[in-house]
N, C-alpha and C positions, 0 to 999 in steps of 0.2 A: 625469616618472614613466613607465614602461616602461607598456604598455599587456598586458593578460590574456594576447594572442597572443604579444606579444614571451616575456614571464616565461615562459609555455611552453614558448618556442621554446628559450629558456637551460635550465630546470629541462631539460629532455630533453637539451640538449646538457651540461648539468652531472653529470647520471644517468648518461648511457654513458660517459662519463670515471667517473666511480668505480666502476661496476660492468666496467674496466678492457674496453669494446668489443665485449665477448663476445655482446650482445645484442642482438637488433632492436630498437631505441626510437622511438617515431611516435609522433604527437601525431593523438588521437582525439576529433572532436566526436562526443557520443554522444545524441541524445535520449530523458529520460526521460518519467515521467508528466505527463500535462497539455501536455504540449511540450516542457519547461523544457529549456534549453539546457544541456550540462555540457561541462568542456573536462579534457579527459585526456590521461593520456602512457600506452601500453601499453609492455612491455616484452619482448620475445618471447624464450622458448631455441630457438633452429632445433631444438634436439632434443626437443622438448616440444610438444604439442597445447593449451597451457593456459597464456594469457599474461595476468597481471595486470595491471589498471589503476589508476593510482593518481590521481586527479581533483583537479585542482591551482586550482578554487575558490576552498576557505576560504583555503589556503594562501595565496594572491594575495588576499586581503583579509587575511589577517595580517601579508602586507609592505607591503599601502598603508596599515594602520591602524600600522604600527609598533610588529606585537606578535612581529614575527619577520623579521632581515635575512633576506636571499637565501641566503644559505650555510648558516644553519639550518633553511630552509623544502624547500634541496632535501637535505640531509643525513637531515629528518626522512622526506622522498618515499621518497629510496634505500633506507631501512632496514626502511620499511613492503613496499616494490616484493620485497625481496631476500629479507625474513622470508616474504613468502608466495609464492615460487616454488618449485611441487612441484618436487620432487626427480626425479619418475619421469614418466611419461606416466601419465595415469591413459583407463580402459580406457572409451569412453565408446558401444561397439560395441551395449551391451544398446537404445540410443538407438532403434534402429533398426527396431524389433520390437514393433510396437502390443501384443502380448501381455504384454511384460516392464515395460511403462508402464500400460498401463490402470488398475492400483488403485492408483495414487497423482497419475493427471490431478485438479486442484482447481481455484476458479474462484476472484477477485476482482472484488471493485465497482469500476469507476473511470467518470467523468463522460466521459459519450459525444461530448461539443459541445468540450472539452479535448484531447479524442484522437483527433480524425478521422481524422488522418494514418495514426496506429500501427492503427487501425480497418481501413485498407482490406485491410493485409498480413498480421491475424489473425484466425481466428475468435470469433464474437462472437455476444455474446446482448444485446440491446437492451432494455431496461425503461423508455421512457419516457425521461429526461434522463442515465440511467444504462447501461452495460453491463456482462457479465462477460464478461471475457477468460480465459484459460485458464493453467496453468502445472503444473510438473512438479519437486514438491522436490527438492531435490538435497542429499546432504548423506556428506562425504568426510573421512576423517583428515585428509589435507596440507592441504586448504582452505576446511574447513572450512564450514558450512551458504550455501547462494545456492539459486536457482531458475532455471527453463529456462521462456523463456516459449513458448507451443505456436502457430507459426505457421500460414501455410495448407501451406506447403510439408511440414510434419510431416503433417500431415492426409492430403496427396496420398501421402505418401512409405507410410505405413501400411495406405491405403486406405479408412479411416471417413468418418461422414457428421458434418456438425453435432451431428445427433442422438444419434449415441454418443457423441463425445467430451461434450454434456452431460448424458448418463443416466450419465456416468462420473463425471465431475466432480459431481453431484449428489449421487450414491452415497459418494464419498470425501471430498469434503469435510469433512462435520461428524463424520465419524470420524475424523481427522486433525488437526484444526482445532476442537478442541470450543470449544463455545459459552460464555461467561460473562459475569454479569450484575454487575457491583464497584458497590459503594455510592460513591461522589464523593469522600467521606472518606479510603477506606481506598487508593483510589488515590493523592488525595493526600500519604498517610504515605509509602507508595512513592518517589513522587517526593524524599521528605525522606530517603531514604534505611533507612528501615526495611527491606525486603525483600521480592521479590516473593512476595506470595501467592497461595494457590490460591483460588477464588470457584465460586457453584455457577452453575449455568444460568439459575437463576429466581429472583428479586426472595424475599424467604423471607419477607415480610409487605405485605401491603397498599401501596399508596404513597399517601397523604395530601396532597393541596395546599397549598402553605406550609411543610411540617415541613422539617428539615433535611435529613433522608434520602428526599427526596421526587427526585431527580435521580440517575439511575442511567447505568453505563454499559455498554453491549455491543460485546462486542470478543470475538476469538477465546483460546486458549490460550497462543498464540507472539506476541499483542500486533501481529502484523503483519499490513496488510489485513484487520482484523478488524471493520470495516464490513458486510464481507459477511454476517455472521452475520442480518442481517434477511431475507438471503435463504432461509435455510433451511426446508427444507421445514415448515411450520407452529408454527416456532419466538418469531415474533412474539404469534401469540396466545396460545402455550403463556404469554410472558411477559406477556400484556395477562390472561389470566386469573388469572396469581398474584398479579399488580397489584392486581387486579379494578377495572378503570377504561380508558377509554379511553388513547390515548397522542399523545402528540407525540414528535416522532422526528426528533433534528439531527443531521443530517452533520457530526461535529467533525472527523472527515479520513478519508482512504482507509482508517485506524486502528481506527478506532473509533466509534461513534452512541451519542449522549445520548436518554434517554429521560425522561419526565415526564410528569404526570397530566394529561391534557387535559378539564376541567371545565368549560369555557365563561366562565370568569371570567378565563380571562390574554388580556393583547394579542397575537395571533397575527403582527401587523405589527410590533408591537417586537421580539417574539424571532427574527423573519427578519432585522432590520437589523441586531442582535447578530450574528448568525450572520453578514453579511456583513461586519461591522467585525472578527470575530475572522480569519475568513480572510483580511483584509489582510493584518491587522499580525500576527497570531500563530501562525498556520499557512505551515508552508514550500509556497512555489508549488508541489513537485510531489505532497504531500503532500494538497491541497484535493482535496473530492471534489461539493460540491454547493452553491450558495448557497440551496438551497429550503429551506425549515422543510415538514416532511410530517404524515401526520397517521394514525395506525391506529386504524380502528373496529373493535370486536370482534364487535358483530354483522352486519357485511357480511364481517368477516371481509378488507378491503380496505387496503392504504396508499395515501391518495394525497398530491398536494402541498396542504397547506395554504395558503401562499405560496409564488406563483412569485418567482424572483430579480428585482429590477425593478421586480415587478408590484404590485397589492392584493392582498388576501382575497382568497381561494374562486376564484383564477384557474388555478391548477393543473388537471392531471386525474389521475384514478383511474389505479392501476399494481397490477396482477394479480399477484400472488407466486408462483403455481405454476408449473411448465416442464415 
């Protein structure tokens, strides 16, 4: 059996023969979140600023799991590669001009001890086991919605401080990115296919310990990076007083946080160990964003870790939400 590199090294030499030569085609290790290693074929138009990638993964476990020969894993690459190659160059000059960026710079959560690497080469805000890194939606007729993430060399090239780009990012975010609080359930239906709906910001009654609707979840508008919504400026307790209850607060992924009554009556060690058996098995590696169970008081007004990864009770520390 071919091994990830080889199968690569065919899919790309299979690609430029049916896309008849015409294109640069390299094979790209590209690292994402948390690390996670991805292995990619770019395809370039020398006449073109704008080369897709099409990451050939799943596809190399659908040929060792023999859910797809070779000839239709790279037939499926080409068609994906070819379908999304702009036509034009697209104009990407506005890039350049702190001014023409500024109200749409937004921030996401990702686990800081996961990303050291990607950490040194962007700017960042640090919260304890967490940071926010920066980014610049992006979103085109020919290719359709991505993002730009905001390195140091943007910074430099613009002229800003840390401090602007996050009093920008602060400012844009939760206008962009609105906030929603989905009851478990109705996510659920979602997943069954019913249809996405729309949800309000705040919990619309009480949360009760034990009831069914007692586990909520916050996430953003576009379901993407929607973790971050704990960071919003006083959005936690906005949601701990519609609760009216204290909270527990689990990192389900970069996606999304669960929330729930915290009463003094649940095991705060069980629902950490949950939370690290679901990141095993049921969260994709680059997807994870924290093994800690946390914990928001409303009148301190504070999150902090209720358990650390690892650790016992109460070994955590307190994480300030304001910037």
């Amino acid at each position: 059996m071919m091994t990830k590199e080889e199968f690569a090294k065919e899919m790309s030499e299979k690609m430029n023969e049916a896309l008849g030569g015409k294109y640069e085609v390299s094979i790209q290790h590209v690292t994402k979140n948390n690390g996670v290693e991805r292995t990619g074929i770019m395809v370039k138009d020398p006449d073109n600023n704008i080369a897709p990638t099409i990451y050939v993964d799943s596809l190399y476990d659908d040929f060792v799991e023999g859910r797809k020969t070779f000839n239709e894993a790279a037939a499926s690459a080409t068609y994906n590669v070819h379908a999304g190659m702009p036509k034009q160059k697209i104009d990407m000059s506005f890039f350049t001009e702190w001014d023409n960026v500024k109200d749409k710079i937004c921030f996401k959560l990702v686990n800081a001890q996961r990303n050291e690497r990607m950490l040194a080469d962007v700017p960042h805000e640090t919260c304890g086991e967490l940071a926010l890194t920066f980014f610049y939606p992006f979103e085109n007729e020919e290719i359709g919605k991505g993002s730009i993430m905001i390195r140091n060399e943007h910074c430099e090239r613009w002229g800003v401080t840390s401090d602007e780009l996050i009093e920008a990012a602060v400012e844009n975010t939760p206008r962009l990115y609105l906030p929603e609080c989905q009851p478990m359930e109705s996510v659920l239906g979602e997943m069954l296919g019913q249809g996405k709906q729309d949800y309000p910001e705040l919990p619309e009654k009480p949360l009760e310990a034990g009831s069914p609707s007692s586990m909520m979840i916050l996430t953003n508008s576009d379901r993407t990076f929607g973790a971050s919504v704990i960071m919003y400026k006083d959005y936690l307790q906005r949601v701990a007083e519609a609760a009216q209850c204290d909270l527990y607060v689990i990192p389900s992924s970069v996606h999304e946080c669960l929330i729930m009554p915290k009463t003094g009556e649940e095991d705060p060690e069980r629902l950490a160990k949950i939370i690290g058996e679901v990141n095993d098995n049921n969260v994709d590696p680059q997807d994870v964003l924290s093994g800690n169970l946390y914990a928001y008081d409303r009148q301190s007004q504070t999150l902090s870790v209720a358990v650390a990864e690892g650790q016992g009770y109460g070994q955590g520390e307190g994480m300030e939400l304001s910037m």
